[in-house]
Backbone as numpy.savetxt, mean C-alpha at the origin, in Angstrom:
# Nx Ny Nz CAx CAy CAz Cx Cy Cz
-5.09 5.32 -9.64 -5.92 6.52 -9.64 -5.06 7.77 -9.64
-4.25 8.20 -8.78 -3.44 9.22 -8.39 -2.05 8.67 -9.39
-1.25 9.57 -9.47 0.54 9.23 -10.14 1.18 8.00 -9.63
0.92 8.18 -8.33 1.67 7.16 -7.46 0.54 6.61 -6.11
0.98 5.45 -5.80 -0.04 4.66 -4.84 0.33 5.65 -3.73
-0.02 4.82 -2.25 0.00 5.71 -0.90 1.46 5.30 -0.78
1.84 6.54 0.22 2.88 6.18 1.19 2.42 4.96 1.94
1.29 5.20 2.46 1.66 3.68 3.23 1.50 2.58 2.63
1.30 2.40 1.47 1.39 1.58 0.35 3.01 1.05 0.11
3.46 2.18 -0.04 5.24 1.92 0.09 5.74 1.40 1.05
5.00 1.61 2.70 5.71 1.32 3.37 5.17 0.13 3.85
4.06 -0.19 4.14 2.99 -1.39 4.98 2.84 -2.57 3.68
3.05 -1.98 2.26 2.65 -3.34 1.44 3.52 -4.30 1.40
3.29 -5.32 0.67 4.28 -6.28 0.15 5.30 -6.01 -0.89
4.24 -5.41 -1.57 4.49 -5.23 -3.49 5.14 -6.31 -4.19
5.88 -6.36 -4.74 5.90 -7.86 -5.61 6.91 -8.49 -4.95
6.74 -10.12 -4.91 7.92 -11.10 -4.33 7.77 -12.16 -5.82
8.62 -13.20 -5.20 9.17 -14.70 -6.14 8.02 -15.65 -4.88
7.00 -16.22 -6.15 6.21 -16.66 -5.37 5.68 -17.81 -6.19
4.60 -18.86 -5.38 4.46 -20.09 -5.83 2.54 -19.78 -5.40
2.11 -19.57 -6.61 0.51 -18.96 -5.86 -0.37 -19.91 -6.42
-1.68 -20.53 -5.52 -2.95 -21.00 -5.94 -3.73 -19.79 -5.97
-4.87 -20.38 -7.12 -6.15 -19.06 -7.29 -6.99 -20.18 -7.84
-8.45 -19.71 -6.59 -9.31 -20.51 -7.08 -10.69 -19.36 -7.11
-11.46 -19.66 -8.51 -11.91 -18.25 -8.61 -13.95 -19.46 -8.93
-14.82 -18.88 -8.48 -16.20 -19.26 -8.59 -17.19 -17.73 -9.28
-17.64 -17.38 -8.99 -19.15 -16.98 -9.87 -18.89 -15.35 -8.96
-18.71 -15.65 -7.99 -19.21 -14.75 -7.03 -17.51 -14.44 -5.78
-16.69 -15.11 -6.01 -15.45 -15.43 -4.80 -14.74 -15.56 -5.69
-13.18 -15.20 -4.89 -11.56 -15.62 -5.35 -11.31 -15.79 -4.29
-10.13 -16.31 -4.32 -9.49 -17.37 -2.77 -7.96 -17.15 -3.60
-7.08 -16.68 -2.52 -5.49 -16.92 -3.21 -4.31 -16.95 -2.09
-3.73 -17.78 -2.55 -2.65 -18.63 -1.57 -1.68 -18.36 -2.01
-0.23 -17.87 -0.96 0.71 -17.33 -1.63 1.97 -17.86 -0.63
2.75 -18.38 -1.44 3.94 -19.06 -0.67 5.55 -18.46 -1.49
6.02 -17.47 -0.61 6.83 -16.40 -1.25 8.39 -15.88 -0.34
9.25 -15.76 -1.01 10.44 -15.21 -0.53 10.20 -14.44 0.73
9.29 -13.40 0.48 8.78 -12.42 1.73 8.79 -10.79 1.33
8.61 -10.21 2.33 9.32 -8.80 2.10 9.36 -7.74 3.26
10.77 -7.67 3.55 11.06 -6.79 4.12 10.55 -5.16 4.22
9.75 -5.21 3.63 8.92 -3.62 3.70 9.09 -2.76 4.61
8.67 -2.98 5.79 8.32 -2.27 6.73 9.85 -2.52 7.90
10.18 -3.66 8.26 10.82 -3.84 8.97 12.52 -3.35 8.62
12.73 -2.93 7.15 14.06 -2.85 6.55 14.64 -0.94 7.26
13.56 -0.51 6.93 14.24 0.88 7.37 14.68 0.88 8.93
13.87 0.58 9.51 14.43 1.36 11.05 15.94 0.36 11.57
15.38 -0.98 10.97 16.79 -1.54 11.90 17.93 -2.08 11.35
18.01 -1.77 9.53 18.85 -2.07 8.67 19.17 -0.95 8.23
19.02 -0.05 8.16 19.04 1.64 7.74 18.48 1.94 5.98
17.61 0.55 5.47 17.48 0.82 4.05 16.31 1.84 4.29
16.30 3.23 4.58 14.86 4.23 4.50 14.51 4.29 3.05
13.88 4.88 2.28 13.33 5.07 1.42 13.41 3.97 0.67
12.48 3.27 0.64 12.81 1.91 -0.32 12.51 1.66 -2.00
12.63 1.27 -2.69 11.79 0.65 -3.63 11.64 -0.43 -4.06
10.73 -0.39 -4.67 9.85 -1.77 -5.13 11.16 -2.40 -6.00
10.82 -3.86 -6.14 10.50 -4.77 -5.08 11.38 -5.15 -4.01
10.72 -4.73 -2.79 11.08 -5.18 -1.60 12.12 -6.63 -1.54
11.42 -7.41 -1.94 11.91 -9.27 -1.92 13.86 -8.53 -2.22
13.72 -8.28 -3.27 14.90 -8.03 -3.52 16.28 -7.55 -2.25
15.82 -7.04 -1.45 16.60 -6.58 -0.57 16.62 -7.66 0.80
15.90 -8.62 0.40 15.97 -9.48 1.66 16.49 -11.34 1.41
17.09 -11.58 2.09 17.57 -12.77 2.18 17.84 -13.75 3.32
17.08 -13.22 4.09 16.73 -14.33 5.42 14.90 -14.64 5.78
14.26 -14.58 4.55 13.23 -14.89 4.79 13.33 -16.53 5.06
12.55 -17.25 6.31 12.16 -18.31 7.00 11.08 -19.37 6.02
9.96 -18.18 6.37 9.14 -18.84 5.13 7.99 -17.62 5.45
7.31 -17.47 4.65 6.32 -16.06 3.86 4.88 -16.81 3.46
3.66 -16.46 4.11 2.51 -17.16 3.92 1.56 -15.83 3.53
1.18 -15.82 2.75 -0.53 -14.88 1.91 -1.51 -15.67 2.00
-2.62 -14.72 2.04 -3.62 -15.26 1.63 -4.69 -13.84 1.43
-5.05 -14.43 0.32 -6.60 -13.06 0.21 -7.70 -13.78 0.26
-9.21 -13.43 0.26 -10.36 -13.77 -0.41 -11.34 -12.47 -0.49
-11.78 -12.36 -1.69 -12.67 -11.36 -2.08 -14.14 -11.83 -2.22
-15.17 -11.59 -2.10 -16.11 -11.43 -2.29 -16.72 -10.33 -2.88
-17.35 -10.66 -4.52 -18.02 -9.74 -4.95 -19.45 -9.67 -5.07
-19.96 -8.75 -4.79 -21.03 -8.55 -4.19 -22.20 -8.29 -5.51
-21.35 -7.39 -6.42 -22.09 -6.73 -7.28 -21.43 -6.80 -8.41
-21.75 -6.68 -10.01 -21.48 -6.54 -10.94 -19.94 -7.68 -11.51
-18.70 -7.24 -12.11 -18.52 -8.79 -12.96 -16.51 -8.06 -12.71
-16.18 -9.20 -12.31 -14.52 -8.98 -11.87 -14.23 -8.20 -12.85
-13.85 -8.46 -13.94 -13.26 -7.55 -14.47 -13.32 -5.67 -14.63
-14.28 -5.13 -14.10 -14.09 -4.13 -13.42 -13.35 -3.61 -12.47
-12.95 -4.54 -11.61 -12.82 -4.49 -10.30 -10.53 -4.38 -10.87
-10.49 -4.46 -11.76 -8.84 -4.69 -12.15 -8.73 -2.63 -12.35
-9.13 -2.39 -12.19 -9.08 -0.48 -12.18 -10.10 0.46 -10.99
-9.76 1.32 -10.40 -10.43 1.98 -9.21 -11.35 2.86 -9.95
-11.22 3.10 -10.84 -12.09 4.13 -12.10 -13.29 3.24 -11.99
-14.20 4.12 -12.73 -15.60 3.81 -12.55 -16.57 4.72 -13.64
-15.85 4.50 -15.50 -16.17 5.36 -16.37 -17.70 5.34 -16.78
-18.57 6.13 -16.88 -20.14 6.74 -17.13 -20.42 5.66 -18.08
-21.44 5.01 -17.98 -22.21 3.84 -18.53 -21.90 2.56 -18.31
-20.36 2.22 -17.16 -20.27 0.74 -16.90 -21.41 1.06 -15.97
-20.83 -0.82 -15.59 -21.81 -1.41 -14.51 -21.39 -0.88 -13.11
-22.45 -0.87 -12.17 -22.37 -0.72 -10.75 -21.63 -2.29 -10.53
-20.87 -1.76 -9.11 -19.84 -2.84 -8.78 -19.66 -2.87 -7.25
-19.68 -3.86 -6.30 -19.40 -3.82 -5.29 -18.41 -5.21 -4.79
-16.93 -4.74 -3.88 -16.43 -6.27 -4.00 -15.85 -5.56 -2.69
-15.53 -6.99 -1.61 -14.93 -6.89 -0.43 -13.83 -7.81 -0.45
-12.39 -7.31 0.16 -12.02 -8.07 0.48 -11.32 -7.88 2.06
-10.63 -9.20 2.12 -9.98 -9.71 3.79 -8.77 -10.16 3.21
-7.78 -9.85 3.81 -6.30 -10.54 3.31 -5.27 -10.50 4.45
-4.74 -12.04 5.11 -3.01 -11.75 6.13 -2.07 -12.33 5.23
-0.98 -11.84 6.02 0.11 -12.20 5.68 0.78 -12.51 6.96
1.81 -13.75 6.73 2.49 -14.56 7.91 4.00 -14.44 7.51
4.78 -14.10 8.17 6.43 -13.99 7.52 7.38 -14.01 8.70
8.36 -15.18 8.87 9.08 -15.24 9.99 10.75 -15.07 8.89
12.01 -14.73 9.87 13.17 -14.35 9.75 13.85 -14.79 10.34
14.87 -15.44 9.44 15.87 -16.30 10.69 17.60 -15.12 9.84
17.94 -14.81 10.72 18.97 -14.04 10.62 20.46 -14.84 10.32
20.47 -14.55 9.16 21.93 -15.24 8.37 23.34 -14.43 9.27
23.04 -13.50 9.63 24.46 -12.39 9.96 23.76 -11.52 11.30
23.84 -12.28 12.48 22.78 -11.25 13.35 23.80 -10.11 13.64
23.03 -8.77 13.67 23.59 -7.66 14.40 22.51 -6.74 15.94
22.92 -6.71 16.46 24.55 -6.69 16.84 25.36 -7.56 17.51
26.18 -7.98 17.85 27.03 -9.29 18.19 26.36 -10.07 19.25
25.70 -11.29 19.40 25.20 -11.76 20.36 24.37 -12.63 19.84
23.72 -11.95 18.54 22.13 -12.40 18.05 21.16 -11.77 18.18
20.36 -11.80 17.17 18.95 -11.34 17.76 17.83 -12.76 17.11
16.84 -12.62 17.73 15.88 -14.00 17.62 15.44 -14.01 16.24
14.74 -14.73 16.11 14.37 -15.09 14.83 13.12 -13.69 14.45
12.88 -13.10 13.81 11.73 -12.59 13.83 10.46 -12.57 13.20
9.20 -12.60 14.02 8.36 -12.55 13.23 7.30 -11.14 12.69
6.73 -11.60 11.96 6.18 -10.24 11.21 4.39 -10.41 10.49
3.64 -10.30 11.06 2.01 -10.55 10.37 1.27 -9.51 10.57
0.20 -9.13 8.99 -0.29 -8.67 9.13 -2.05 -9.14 8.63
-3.04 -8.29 9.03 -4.66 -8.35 8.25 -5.03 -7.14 7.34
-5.70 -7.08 6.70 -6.21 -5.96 5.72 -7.31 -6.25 5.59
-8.45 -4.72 5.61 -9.93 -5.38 4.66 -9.63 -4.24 4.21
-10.66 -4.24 2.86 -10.74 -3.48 2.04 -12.25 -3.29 1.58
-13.26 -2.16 0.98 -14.22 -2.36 0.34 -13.75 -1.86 -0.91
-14.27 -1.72 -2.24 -14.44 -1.22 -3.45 -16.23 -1.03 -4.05
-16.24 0.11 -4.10 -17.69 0.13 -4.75 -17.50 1.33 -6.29
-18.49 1.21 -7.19 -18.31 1.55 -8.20 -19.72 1.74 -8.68
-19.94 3.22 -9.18 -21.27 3.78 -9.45 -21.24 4.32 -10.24
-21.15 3.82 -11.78 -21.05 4.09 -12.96 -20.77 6.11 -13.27
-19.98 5.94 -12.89 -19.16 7.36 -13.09 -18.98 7.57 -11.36
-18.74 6.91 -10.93 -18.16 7.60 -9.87 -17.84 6.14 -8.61
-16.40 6.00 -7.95 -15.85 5.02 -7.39 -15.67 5.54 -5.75
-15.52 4.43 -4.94 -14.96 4.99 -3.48 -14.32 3.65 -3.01
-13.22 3.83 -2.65 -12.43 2.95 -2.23 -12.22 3.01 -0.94
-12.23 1.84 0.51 -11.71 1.93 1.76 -10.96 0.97 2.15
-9.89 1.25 3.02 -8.93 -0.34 3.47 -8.52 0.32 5.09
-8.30 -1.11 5.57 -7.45 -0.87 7.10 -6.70 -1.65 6.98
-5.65 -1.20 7.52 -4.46 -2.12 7.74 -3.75 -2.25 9.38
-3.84 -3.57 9.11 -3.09 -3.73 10.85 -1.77 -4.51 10.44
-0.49 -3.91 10.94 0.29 -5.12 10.89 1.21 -5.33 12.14
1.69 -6.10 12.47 2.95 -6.08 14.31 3.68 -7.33 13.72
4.86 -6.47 14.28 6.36 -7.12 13.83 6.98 -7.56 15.72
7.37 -8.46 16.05 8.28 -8.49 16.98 9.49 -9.70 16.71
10.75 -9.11 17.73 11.66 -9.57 17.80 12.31 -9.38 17.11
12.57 -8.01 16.12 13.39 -7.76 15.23 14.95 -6.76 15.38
14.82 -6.67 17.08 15.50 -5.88 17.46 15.72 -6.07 18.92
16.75 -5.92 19.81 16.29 -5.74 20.98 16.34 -4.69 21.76
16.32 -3.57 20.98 15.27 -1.87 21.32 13.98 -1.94 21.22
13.43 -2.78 20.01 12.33 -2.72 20.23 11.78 -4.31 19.72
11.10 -4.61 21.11 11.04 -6.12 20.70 9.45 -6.25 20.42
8.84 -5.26 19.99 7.15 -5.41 19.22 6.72 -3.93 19.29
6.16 -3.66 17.73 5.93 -2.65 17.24 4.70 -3.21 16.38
3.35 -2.35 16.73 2.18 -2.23 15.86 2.11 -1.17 14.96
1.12 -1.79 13.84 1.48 -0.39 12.78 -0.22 -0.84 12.31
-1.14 0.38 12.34 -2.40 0.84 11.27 -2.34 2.10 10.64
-2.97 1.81 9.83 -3.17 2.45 8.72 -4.88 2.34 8.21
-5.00 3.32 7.59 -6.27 3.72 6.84 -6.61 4.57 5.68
-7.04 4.36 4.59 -7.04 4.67 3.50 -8.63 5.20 3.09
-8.79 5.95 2.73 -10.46 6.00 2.10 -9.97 7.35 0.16
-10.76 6.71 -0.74 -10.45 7.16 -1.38 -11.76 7.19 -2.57
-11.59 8.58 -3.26 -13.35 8.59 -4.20 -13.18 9.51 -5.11
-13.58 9.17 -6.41 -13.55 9.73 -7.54 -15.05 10.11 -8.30
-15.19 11.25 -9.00 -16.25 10.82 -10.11 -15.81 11.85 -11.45
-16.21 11.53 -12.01 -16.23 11.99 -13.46 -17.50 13.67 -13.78
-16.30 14.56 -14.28 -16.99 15.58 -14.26 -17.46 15.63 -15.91
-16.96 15.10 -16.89 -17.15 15.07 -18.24 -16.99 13.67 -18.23
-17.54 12.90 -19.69 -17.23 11.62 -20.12 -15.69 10.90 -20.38
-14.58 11.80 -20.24 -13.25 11.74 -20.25 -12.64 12.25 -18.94
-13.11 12.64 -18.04 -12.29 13.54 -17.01 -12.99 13.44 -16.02
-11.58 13.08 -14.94 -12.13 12.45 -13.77 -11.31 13.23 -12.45
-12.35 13.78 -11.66 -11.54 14.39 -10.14 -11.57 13.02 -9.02
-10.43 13.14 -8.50 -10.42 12.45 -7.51 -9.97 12.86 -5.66
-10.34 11.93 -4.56 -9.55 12.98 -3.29 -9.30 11.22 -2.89
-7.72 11.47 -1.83 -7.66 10.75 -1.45 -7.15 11.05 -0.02
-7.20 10.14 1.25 -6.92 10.46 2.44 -5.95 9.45 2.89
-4.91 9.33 3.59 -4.06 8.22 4.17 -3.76 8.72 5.47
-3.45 7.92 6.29 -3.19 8.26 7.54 -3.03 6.65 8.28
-1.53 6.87 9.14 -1.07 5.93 9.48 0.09 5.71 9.92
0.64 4.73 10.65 2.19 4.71 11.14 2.48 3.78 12.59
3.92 3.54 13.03 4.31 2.94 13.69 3.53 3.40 15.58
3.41 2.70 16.42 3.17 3.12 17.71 4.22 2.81 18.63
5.46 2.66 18.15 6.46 3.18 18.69 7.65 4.02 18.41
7.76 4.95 19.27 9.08 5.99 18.80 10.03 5.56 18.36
10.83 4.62 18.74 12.20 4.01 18.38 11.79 3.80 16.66
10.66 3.52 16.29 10.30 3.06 15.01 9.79 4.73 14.15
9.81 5.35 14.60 9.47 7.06 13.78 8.13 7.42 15.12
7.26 6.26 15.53 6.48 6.98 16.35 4.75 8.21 16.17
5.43 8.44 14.78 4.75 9.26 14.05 3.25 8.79 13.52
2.18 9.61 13.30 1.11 8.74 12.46 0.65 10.24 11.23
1.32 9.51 9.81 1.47 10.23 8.51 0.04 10.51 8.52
-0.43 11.65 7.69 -1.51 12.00 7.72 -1.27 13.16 6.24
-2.03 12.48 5.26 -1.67 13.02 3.75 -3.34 13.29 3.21
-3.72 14.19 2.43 -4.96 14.46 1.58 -3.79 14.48 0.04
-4.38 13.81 -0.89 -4.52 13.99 -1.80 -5.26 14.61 -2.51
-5.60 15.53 -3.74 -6.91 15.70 -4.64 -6.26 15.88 -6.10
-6.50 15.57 -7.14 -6.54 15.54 -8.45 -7.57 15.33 -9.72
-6.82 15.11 -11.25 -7.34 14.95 -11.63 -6.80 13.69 -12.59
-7.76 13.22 -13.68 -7.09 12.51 -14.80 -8.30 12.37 -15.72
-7.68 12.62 -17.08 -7.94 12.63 -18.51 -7.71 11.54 -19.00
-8.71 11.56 -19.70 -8.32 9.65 -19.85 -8.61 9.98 -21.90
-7.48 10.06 -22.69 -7.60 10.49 -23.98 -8.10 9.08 -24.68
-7.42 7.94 -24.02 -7.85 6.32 -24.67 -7.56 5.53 -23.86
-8.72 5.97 -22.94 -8.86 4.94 -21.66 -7.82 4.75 -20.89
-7.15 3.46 -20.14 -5.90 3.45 -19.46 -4.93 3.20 -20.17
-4.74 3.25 -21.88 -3.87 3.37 -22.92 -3.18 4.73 -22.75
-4.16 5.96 -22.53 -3.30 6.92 -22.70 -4.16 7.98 -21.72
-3.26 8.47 -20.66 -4.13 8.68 -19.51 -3.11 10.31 -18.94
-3.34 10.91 -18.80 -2.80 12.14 -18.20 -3.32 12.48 -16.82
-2.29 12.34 -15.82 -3.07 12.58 -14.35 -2.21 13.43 -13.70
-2.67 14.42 -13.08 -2.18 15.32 -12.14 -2.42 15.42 -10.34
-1.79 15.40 -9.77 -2.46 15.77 -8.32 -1.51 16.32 -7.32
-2.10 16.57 -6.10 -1.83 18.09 -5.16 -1.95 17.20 -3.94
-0.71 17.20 -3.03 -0.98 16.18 -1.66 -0.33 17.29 -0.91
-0.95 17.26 0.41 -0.91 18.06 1.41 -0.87 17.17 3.06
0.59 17.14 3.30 0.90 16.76 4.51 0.55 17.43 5.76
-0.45 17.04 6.63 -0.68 17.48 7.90 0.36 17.04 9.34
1.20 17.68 9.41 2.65 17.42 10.52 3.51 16.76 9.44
4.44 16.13 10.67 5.63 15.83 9.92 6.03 14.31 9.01
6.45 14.66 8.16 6.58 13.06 7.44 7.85 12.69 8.02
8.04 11.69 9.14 9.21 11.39 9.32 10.05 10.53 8.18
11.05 10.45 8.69 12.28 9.19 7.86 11.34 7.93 7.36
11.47 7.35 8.23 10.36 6.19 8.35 9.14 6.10 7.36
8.92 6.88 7.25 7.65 7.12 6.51 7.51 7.61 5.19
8.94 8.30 5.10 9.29 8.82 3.71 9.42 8.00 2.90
8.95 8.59 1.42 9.43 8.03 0.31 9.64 9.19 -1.02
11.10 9.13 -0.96 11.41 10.24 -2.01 10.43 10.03 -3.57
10.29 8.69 -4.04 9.92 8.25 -5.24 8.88 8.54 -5.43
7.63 9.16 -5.20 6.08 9.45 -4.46 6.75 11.12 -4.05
7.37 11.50 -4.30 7.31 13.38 -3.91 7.73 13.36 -2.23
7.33 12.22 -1.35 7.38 12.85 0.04 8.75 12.42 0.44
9.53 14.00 1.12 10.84 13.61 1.85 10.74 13.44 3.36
11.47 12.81 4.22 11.71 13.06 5.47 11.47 14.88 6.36
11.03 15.53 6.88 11.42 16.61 7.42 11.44 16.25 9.33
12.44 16.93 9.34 13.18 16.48 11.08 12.17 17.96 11.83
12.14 19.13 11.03 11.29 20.50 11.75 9.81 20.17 11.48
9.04 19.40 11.46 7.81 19.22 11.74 6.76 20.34 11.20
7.60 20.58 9.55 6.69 21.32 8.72 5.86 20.92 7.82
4.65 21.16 7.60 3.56 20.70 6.86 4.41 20.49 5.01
4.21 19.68 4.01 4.40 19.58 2.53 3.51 19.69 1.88
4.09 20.35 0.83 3.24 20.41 -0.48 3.72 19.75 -1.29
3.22 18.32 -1.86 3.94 17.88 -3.60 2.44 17.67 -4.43
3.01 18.22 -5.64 2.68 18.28 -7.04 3.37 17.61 -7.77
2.28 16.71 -8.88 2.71 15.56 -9.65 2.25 15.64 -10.70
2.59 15.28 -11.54 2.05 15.15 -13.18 2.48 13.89 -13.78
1.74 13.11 -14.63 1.97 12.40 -15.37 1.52 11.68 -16.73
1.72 11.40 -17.97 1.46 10.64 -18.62 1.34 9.21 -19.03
0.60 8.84 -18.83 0.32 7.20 -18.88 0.32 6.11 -20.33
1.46 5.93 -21.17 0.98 5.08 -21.93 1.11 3.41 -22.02
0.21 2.89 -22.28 0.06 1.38 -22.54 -0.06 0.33 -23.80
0.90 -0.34 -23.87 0.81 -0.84 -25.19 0.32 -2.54 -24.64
């Protein structure tokens, strides 16, 4: 929808691993099983010093134990293939789909630091999500819970939520405003401490659909985006003086 997903998208997701997946899909349900390298996402910045990360995560990690997914969606209303874009262009179908998704990921430390050891660690999280879609106009919601312990022994368990709500509609048959809200972060200091709190609002032109797509948007940080939370690649930097940001984005989208 926007240039770039959420910060806490960068920081709380998976994003892509090396994985061995079942998908079992019926009329109305998907079910998907995921047995994967892992990903260090969340846990890499504070106690390895990788801050600002990028995709894909997997890549930067090599003591994953073993890495367990799972989603299931339920759609409620109208036909999956809608549901592969957050858009919601004037004359499709109305659409409604839920989903529930954890993730299970333990760490056995090839090289512990600092000298002594540290335990093995583990790391799980839950997500729901809704998606609804009203033929020119979409609203998206998710929560995220995730807690990591034993990855350190400063901090031997750290919870992290997050919340997302996000809604678009179409002001012409090509052109679409959107707002988005994020807010979220670690509940302990040693970990940034902080809870990010971002508005998005934009727009996007859609000249030939998601072939050729022009999107702009305007995000406005309420307090400070710590380290932790930053991601240069997405416009947002670290600030240590606890001043509000402004980033502006532009982009062109083509698809072959």
């Amino acid at each position: 929808m926007a240039v770039f997903p959420t910060v806490i998208e960068f920081r709380m997701g998976l994003e892509s691993t090396a994985a061995v997946e079942f998908d079992w899909t019926t009329k109305d349900k998907k079910f998907a099983l995921s047995i994967s390298n892992g990903s260090p996402a969340i846990f890499h910045a504070p106690f390895w010093g990788a801050f600002d990360p990028i995709p894909p995560w997997s890549a930067l990690e090599r003591d994953t134990l073993y890495s367990v997914t799972m989603r299931h969606e339920w759609k409620i209303l109208g036909d999956w293939a809608q549901f592969d874009q957050f858009t919601s262009p004037p004359g499709s179908e109305r659409g409604i789909m839920i989903g529930l998704a954890g993730h299970r990921q333990n760490t056995e430390f090839d090289s512990p630091f600092p000298i002594g050891g540290l335990p093995e660690g583990e790391f799980w999280g839950v997500t729901g999500d809704i998606t609804m879609q009203f033929d020119g106009a979409s609203l998206f919601a998710s929560i995220i819970y995730e807690r990591m312990t034993d990855f350190a022994p400063a901090l031997p368990r750290v919870n992290f939520l997050s919340f997302v709500l996000q809604g678009s509609t179409y002001i012409t048959n090509q052109s679409e405003i959107f707002a988005r809200w994020e807010s979220g972060g670690p509940d302990e200091e040693g970990a940034g401490g902080d809870r990010l709190q971002i508005l998005t609002v934009g727009m996007n032109h859609y000249l030939d659909g998601q072939d050729m797509k022009i999107t702009a948007d305007l995000g406005f940080s309420f307090g400070e985006v710590s380290q932790f939370m930053a991601n240069t690649e997405t416009g947002w930097i670290g600030d240590l003086e606890r001043r509000d940001q402004v980033v502006f984005r532009t982009q062109l989208q083509l698809m072959f």
